[in-house]
N, CA and C of each residue as an Amber inpcrd file, in Angstrom:
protein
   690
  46.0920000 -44.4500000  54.5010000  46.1480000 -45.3840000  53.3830000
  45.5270000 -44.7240000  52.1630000  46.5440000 -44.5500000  51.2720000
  45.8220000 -44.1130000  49.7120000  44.7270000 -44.8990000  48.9430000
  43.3900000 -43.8340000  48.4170000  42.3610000 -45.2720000  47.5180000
  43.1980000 -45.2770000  46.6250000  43.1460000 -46.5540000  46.3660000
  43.4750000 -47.4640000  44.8850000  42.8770000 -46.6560000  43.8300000
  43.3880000 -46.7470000  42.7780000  42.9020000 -45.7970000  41.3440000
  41.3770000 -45.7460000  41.4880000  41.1680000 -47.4240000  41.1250000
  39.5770000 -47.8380000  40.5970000  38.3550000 -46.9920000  41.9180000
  38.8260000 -47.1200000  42.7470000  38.2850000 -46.3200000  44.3900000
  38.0320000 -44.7020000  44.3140000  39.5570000 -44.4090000  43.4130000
  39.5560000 -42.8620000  43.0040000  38.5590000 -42.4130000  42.2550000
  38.3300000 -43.2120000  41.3120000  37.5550000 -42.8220000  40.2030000
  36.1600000 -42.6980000  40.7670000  35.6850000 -43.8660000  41.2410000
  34.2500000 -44.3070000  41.9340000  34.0070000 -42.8470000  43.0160000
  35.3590000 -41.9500000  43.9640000  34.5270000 -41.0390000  44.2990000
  34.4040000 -39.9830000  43.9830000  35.5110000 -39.5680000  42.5610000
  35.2360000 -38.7800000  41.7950000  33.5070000 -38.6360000  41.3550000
  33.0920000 -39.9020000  40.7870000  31.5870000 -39.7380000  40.2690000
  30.4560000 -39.2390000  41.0830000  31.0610000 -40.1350000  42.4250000
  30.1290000 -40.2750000  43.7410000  29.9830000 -38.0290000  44.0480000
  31.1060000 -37.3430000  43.6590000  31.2600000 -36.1990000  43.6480000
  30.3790000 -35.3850000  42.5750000  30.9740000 -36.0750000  41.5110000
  29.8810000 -35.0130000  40.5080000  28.5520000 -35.6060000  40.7320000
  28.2950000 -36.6650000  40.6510000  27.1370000 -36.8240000  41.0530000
  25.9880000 -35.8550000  41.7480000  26.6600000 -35.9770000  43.0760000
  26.0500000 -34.9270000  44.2470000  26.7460000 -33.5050000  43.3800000
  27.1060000 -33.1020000  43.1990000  27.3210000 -31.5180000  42.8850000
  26.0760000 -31.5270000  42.0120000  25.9650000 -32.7300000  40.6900000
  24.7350000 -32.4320000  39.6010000  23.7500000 -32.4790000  40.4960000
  23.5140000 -33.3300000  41.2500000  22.0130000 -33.4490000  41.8060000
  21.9630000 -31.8150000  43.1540000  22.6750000 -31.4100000  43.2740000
  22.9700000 -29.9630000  44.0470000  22.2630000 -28.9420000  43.2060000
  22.9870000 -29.3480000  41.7570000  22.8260000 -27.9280000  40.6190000
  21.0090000 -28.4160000  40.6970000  20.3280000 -29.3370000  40.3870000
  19.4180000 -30.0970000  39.8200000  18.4060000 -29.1900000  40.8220000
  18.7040000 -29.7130000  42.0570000  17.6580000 -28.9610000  43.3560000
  17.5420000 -27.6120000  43.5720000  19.1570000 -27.4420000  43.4110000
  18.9860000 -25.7410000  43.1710000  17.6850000 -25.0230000  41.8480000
  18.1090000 -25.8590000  40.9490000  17.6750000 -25.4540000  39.6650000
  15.8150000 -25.3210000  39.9820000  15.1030000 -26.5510000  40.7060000
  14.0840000 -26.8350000  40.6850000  13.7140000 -26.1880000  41.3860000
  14.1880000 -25.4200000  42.8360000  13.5870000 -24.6110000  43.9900000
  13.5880000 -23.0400000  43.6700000  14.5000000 -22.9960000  42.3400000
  14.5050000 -21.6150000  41.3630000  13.2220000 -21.5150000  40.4980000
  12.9980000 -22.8030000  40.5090000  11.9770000 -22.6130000  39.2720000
  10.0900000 -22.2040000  40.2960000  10.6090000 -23.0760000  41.6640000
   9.3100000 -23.1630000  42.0900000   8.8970000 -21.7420000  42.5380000
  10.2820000 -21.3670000  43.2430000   9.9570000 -19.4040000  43.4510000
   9.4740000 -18.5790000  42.2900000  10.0470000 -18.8010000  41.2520000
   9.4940000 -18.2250000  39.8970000   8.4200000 -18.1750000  40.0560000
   8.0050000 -19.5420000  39.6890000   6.3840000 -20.2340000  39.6040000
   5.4200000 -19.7650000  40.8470000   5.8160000 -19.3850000  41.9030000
   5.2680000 -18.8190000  43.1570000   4.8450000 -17.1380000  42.9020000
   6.3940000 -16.8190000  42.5860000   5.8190000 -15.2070000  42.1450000
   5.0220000 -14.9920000  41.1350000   5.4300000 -15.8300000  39.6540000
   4.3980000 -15.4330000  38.6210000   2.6260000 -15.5570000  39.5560000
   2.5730000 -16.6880000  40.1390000   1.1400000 -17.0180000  40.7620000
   0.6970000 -16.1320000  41.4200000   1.4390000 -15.1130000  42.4450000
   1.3920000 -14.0010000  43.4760000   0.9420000 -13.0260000  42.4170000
   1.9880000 -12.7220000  41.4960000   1.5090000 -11.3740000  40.1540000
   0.4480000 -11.6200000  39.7270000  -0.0090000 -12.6110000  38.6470000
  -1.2830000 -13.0010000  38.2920000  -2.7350000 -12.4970000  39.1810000
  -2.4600000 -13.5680000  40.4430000  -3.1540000 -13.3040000  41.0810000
  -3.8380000 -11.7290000  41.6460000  -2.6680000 -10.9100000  42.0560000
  -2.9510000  -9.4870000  41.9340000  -3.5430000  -8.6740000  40.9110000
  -3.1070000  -9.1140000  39.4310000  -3.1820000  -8.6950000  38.4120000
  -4.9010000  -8.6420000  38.4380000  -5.3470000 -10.0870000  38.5890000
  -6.5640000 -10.7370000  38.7360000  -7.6140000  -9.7210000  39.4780000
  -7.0030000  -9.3370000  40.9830000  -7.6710000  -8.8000000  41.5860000
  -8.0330000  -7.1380000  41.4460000  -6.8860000  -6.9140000  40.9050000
  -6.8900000  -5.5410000  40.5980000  -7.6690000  -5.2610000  39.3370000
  -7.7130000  -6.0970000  38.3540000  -8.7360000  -5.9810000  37.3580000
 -10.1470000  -5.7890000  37.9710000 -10.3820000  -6.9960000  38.7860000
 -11.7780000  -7.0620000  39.5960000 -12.0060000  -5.7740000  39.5710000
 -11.7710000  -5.6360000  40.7520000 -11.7540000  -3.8060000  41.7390000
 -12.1780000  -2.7450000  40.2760000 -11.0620000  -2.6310000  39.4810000
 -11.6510000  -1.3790000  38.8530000 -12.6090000  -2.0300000  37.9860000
 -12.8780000  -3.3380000  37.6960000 -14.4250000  -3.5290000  36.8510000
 -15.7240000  -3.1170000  37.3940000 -15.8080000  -3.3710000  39.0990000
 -16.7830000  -3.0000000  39.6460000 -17.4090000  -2.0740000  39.0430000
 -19.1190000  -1.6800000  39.1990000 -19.2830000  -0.2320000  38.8490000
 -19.0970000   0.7570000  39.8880000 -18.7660000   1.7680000  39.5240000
 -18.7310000   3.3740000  40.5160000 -20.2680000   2.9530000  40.5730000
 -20.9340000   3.7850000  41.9350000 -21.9000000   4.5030000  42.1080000
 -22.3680000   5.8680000  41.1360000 -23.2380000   5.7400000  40.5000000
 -23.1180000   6.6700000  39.8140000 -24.1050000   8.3710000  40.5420000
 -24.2700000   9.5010000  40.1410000 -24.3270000  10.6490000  40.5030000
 -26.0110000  10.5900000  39.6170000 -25.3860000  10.4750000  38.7290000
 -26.6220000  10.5720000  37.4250000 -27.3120000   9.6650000  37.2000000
 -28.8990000   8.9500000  37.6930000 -28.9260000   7.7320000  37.1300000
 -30.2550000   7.8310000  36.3370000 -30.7450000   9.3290000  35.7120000
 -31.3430000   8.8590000  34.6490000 -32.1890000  10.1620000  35.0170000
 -33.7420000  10.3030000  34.0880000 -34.2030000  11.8150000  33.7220000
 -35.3930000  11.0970000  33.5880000 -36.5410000  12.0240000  34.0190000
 -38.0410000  12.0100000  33.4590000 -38.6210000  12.9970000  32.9500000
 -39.3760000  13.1060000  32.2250000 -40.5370000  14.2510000  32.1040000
 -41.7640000  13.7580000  31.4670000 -42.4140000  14.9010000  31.3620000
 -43.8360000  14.6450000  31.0470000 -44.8810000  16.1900000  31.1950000
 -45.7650000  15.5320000  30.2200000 -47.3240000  17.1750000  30.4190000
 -48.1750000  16.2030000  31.4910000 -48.5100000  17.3450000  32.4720000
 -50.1730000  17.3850000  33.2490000 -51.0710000  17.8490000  32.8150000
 -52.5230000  17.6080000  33.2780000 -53.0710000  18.2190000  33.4600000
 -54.2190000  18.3850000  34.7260000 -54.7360000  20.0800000  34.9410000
 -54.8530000  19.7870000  36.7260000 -56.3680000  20.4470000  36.3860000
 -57.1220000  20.5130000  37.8730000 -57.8160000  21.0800000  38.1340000
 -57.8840000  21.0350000  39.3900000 -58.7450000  21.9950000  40.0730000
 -58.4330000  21.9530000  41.7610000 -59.6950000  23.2790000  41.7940000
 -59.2710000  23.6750000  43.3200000 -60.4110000  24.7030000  43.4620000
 -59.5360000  26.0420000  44.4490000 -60.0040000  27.0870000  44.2540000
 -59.3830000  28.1750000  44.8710000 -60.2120000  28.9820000  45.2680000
 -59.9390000  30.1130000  46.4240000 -60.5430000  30.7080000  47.2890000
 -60.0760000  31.6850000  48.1050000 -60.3740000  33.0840000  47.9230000
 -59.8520000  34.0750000  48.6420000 -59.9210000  35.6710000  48.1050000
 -59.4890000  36.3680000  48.9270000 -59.6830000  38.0470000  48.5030000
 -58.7890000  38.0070000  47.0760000 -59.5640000  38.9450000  46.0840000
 -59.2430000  39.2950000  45.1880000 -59.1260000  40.6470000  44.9200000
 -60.2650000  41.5100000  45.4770000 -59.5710000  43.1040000  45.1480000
 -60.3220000  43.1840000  46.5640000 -59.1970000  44.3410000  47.6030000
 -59.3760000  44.6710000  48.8500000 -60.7780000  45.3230000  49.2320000
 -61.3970000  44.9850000  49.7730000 -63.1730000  45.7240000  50.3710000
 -63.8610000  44.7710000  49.2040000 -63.6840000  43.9990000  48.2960000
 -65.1600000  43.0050000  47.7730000 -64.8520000  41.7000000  48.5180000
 -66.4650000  41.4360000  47.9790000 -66.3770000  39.9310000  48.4790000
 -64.9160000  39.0240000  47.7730000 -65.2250000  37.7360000  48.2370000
 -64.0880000  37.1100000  48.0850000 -64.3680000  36.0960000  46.6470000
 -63.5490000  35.9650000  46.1180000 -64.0080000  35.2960000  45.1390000
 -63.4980000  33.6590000  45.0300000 -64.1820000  32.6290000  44.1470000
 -63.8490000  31.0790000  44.2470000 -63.7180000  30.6650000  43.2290000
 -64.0020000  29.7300000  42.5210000 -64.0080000  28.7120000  41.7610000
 -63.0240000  27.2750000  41.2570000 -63.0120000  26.4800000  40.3980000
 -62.3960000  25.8040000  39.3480000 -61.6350000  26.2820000  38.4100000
 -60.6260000  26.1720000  39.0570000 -59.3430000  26.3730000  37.8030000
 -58.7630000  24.9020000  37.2700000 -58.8040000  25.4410000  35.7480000
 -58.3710000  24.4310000  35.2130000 -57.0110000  25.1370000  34.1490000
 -56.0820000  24.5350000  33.8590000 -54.6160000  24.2910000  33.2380000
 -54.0310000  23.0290000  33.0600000 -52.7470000  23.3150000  32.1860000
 -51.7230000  22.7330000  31.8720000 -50.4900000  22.9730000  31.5840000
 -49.4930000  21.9440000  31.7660000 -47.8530000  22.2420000  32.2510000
 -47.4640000  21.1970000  31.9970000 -45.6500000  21.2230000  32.2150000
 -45.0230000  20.4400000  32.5030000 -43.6070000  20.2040000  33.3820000
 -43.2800000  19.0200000  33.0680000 -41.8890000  19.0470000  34.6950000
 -40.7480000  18.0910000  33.8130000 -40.2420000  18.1490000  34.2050000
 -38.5800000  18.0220000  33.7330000 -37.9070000  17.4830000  35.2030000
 -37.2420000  16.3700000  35.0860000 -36.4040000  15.9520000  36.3820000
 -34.7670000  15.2590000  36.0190000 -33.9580000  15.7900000  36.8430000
 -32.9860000  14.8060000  36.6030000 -32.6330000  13.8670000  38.0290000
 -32.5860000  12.6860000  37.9310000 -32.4740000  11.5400000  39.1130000
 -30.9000000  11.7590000  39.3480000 -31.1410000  12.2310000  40.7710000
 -29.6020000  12.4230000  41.5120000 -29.5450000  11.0900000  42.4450000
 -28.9970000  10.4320000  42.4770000 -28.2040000   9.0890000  43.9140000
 -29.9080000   8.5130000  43.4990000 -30.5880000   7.8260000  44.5630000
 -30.5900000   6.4820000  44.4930000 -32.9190000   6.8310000  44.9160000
 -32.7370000   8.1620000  45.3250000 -34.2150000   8.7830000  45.6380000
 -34.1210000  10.4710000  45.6880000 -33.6080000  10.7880000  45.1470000
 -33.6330000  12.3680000  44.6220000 -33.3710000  12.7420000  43.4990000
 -34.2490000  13.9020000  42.9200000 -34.6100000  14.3950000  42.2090000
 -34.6170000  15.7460000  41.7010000 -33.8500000  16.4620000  40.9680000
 -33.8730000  17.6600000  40.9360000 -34.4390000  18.2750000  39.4190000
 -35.0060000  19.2760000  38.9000000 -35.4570000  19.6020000  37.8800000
 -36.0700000  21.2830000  37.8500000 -36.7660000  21.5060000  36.9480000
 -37.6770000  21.9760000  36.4200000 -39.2630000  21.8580000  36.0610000
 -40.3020000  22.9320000  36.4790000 -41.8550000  22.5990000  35.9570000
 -42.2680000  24.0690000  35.7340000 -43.1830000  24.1330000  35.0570000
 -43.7960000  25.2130000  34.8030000 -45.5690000  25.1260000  34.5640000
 -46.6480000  25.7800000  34.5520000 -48.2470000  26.2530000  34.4440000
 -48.3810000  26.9320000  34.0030000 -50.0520000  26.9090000  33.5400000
 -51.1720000  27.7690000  33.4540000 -52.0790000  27.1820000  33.7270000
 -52.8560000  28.2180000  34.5170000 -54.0600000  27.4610000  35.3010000
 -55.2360000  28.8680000  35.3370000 -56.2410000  28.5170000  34.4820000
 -57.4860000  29.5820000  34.4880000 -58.3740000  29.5510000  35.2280000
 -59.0970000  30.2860000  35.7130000 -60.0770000  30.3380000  36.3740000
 -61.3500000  31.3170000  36.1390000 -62.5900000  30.9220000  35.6370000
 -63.4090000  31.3320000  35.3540000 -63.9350000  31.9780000  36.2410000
 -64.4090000  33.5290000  36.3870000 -64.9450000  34.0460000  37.3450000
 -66.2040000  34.8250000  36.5000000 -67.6610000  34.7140000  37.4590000
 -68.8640000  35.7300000  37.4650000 -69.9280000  35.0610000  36.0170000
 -69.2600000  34.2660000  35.4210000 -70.1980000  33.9410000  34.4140000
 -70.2790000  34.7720000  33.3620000 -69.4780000  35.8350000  33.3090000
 -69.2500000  36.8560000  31.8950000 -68.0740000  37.0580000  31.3190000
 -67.4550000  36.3530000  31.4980000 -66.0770000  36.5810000  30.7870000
 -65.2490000  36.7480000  31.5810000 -65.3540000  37.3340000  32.7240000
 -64.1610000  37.6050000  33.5090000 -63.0950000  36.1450000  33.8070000
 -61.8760000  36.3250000  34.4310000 -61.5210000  35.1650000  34.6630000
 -60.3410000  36.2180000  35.6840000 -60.0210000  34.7120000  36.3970000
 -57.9110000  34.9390000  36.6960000 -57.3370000  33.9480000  36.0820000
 -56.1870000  33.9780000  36.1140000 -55.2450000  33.2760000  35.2120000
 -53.6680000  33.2880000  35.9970000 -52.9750000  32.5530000  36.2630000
 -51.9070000  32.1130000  36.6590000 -50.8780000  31.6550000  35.7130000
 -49.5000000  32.0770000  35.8510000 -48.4360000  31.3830000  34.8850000
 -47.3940000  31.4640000  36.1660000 -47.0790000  30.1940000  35.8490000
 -45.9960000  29.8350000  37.3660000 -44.8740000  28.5820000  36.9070000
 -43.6970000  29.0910000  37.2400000 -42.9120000  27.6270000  37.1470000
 -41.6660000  27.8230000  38.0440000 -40.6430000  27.3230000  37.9200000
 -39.3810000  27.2180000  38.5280000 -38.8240000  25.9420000  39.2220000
 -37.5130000  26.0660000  39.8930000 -36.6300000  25.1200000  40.1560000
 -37.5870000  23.6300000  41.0490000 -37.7970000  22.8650000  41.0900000
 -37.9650000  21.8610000  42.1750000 -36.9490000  20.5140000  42.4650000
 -37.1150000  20.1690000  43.9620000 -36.4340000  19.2840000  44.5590000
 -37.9310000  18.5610000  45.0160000 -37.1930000  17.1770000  44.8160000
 -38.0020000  16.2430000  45.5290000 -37.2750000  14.8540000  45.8340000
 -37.8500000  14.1230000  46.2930000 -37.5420000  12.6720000  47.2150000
 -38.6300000  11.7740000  47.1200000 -38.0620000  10.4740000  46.9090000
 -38.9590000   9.5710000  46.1570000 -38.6940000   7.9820000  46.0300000
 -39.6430000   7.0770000  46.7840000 -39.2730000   5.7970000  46.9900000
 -40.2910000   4.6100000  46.0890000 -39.4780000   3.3690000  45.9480000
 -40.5780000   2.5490000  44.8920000 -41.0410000   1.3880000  45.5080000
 -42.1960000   1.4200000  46.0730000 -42.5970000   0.1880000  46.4340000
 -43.7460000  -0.7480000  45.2780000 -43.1270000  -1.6370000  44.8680000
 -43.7540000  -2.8600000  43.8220000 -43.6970000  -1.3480000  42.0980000
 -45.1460000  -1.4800000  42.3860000 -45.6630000  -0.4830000  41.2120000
 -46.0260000   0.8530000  41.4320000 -45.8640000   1.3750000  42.5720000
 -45.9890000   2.4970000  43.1010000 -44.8730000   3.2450000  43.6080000
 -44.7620000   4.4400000  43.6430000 -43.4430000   5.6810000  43.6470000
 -44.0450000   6.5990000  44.0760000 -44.3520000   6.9040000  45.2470000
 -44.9480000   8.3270000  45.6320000 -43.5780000   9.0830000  46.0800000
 -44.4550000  10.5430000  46.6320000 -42.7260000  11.0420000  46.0990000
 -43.0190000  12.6080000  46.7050000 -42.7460000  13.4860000  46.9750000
 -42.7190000  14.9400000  47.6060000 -41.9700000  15.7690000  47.8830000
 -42.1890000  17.2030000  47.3570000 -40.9890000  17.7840000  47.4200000
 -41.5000000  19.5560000  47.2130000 -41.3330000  20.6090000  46.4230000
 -41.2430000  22.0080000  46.5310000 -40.5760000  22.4290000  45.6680000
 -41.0920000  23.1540000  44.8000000 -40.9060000  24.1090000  44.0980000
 -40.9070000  25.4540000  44.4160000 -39.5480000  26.2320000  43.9820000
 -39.4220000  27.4710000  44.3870000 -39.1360000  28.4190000  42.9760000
 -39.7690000  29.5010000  42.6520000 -39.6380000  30.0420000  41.4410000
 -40.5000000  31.5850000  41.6960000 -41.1470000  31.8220000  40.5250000
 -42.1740000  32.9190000  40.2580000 -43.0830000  32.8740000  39.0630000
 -44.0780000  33.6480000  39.1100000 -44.6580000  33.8840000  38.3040000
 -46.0090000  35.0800000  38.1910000 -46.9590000  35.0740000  37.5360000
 -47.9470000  36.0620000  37.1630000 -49.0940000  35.6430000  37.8480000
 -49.9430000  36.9750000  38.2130000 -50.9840000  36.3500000  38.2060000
 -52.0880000  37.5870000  37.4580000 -52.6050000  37.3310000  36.4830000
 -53.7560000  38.2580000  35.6290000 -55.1220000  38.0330000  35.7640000
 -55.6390000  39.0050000  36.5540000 -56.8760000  38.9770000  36.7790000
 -57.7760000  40.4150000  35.7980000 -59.1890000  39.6160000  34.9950000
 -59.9010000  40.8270000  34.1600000 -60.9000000  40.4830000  35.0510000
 -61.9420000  41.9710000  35.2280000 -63.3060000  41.8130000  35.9950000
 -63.8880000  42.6910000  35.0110000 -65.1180000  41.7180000  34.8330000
 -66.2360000  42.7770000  33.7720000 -67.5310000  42.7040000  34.7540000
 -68.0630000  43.6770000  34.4130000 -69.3530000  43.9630000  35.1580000
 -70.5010000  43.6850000  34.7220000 -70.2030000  43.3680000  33.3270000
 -72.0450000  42.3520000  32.5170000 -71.2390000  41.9890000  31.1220000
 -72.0940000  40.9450000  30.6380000 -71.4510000  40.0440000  29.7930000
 -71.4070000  41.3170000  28.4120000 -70.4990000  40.5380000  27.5240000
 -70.3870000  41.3800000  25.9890000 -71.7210000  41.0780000  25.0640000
 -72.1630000  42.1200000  24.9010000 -73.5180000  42.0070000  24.1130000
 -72.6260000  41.6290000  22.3470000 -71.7840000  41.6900000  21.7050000
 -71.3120000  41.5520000  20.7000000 -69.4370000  41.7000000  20.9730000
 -69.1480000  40.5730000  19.8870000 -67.7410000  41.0510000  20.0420000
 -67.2880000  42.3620000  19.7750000 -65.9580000  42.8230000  20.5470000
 -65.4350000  43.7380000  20.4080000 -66.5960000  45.1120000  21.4880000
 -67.5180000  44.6370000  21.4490000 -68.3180000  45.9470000  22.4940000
 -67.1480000  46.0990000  23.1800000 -67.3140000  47.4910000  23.6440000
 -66.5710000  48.3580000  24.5830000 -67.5600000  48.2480000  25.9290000
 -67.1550000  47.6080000  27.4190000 -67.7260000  47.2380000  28.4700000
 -67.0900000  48.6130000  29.6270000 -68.0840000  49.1810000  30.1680000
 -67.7400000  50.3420000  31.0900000 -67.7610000  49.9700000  32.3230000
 -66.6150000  49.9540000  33.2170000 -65.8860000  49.6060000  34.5690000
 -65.6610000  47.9650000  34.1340000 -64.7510000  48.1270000  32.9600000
 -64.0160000  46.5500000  33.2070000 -62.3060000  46.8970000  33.7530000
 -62.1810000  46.2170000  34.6000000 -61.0220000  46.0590000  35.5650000
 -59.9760000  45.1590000  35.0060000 -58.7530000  45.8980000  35.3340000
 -57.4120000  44.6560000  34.5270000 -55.8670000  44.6380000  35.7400000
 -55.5880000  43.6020000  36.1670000 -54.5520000  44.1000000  36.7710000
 -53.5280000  42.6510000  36.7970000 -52.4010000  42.8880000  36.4230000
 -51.3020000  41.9480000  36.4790000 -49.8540000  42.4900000  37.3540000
 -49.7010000  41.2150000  38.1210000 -49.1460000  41.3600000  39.2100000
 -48.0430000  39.8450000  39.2610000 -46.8920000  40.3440000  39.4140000
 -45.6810000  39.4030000  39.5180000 -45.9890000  38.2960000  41.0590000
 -45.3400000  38.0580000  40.9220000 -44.9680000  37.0140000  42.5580000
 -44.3540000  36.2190000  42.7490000 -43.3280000  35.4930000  44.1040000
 -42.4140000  35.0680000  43.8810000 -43.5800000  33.5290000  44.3310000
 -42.8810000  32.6870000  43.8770000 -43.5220000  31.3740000  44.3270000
 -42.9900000  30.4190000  45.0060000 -43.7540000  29.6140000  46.1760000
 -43.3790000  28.6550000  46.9350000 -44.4980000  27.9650000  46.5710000
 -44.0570000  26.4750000  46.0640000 -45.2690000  25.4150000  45.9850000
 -44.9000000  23.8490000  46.0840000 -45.3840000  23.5400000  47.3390000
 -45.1500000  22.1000000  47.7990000 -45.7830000  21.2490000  46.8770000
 -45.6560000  20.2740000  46.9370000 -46.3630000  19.3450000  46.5990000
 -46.2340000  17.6840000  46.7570000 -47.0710000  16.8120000  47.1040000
 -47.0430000  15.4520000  46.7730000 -47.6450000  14.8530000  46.0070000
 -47.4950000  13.2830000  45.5970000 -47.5690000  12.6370000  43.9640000
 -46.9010000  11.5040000  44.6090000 -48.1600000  10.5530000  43.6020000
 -47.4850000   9.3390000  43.3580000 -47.3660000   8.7020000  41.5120000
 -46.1430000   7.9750000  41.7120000 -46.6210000   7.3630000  40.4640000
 -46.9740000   5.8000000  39.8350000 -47.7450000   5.7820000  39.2420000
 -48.3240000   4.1590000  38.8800000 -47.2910000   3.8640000  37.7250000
 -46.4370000   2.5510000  38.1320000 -45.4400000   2.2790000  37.0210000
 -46.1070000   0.9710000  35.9030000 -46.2660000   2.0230000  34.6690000
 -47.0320000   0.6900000  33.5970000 -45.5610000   0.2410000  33.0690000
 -44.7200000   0.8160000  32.6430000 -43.5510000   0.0860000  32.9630000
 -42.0250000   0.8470000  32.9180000 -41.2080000  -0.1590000  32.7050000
 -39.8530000   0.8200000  33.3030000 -39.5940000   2.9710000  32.7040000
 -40.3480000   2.8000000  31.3180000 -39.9640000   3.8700000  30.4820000
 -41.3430000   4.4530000  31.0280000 -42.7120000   3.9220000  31.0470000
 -44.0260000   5.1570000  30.8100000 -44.3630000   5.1340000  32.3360000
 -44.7710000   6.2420000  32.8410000 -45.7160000   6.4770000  34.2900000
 -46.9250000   7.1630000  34.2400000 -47.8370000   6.4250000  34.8950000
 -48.6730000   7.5270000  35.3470000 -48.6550000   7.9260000  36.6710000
 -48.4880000   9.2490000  37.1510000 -48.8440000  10.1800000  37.9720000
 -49.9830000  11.2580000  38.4860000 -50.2190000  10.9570000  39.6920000
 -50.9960000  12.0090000  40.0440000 -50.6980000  13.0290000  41.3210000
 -50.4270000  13.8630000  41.3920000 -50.2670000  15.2700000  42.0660000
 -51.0230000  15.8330000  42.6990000 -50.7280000  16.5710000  44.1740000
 -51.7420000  17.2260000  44.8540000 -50.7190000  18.6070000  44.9840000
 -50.9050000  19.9870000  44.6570000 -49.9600000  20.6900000  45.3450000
 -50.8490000  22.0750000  45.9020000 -50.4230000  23.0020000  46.3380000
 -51.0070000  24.0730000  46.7880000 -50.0290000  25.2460000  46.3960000
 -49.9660000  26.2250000  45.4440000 -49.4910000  27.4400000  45.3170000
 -49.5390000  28.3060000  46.3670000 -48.1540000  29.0870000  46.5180000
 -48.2750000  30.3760000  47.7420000 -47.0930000  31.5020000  47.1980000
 -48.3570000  32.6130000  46.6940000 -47.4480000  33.6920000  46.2520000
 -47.1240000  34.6390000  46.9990000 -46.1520000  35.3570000  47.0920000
 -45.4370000  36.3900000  48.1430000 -45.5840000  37.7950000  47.0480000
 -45.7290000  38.5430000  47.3690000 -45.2490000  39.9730000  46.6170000
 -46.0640000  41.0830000  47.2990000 -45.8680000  42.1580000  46.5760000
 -45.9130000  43.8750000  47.6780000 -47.4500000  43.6840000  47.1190000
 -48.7700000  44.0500000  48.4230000 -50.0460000  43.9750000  47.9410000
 -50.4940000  43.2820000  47.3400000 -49.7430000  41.7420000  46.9230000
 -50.4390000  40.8540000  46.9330000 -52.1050000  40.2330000  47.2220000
 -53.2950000  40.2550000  46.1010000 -53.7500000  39.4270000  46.9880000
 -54.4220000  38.8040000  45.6420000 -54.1280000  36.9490000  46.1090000
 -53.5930000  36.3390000  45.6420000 -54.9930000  34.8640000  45.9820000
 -56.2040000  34.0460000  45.6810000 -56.8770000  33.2530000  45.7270000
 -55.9490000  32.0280000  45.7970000 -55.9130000  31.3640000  47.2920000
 -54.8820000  29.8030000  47.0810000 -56.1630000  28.7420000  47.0990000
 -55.3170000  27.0970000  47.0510000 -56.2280000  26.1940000  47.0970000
 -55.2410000  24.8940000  46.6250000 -56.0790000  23.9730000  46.6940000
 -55.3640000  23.1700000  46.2130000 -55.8100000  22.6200000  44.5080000
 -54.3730000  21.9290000  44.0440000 -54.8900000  21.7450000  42.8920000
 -54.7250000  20.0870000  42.4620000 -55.0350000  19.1940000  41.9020000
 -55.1160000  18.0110000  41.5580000 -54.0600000  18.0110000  39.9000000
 -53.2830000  16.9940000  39.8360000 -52.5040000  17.0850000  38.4310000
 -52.9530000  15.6220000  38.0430000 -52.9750000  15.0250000  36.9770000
 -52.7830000  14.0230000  36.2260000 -51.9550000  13.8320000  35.0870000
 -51.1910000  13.1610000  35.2580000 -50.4950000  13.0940000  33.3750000
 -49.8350000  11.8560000  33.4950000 -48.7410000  12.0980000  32.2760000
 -48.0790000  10.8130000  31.9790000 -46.6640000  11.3700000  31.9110000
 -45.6570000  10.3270000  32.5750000 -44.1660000  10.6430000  32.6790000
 -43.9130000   9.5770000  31.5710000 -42.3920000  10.3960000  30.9340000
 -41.5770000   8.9490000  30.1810000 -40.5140000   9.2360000  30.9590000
 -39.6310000   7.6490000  31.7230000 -38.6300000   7.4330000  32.3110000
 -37.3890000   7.1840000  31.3180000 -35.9500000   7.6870000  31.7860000
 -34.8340000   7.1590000  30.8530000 -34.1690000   6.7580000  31.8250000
């Protein structure tokens, strides 16, 4: 049985109808995937920004230095067949560091450190510096810390046999001898933090020189000074 016109028409509409509302759903489940991926991109975009904002770990995280000054005491053969000789040496120096990772330390220091011998003028005298490594932790206000220095330096010793009656006198059997050496010198230290930029430090180390006929008065020596932190 054929629909009647008016029947025809009614499922003509009933047709576009559903085809529009087809296009309509299509249209909207296009839009929501869109809207899904832009959210997925973003989101990545988002995260991937994160990630490289983080900071790197850095290699370098900053430099100190500062002047000492030491005194300490020393003891030992000075010229082969005499007695042995002692005293208080006193000097000054300084150290140079650059802060590697998170408790190490690598740098530069250098001395002079005199020592009065016999009560007439005589003396020894030391000039010493080179490379050091050290390691070093901070608890509250305190940073102690230890490490070794490896380098070279001098050591000049004058011996007079009675004091100078006037300057410039000419003194008969005064002794002179300067002598190289390679250097090994440990040392430990702590430091008192007055605050992030200034320190005070104090140092214990012991010098040990190597060279041909060496002979060489060790001991320990005491440092005090002040560091500036960057």
């Amino acid at each position: 049985m054929l629909p009647l016109p008016g029947e025809r028409l009614q499922l003509q509409t009933y047709k576009k109808n559903d085809i529009f509302a087809a296009e309509i759903e299509k249209d909207r489940t296009a839009m929501k995937c869109q809207s899904l991926k832009t959210l997925v991109l973003a989101l990545g975009l988002l995260v991937s920004a994160g990630v490289g904002a983080q900071p790197k770990e850095k290699v370098l995280r900053g430099f100190d230095g500062g002047m000492m000054l030491h005194a300490g005491y020393l003891g030992g053969t000075l010229v082969p067949g005499e007695a042995p000789v002692s005293g208080c040496p006193f000097g000054l120096g300084g150290v140079a560091r650059l802060h590697l990772g998170k408790c190490f330390r690598i740098g530069g220091e250098g001395y002079v450190s005199t020592m009065n011998l016999r009560g007439n003028g005589s003396y020894l005298r030391y000039g010493w510096g080179g490379i050091l490594a050290d390691v070093y932790g901070v608890f509250g206000r305190f940073q102690p810390y230890g490490g070794v220095t490896l380098g070279g330096g001098a050591m000049t010793a004058v011996l007079m046999t009675e004091t100078p009656s006037e300057a410039w006198a000419p003194i008969d059997g005064t002794r002179y001898r300067k002598q190289g050496f390679m250097a090994v010198d440990p040392f430990v230290g702590c430091d008192f933090i007055l605050t992030k930029a200034i320190h005070l430090t104090l140092k214990v180390d012991c010098l040990c020189g190597f060279g041909r006929d060496l002979q060489m008065p060790v001991g320990p020596r005491v440092y005090f000074g002040v560091l500036f932190y960057r």
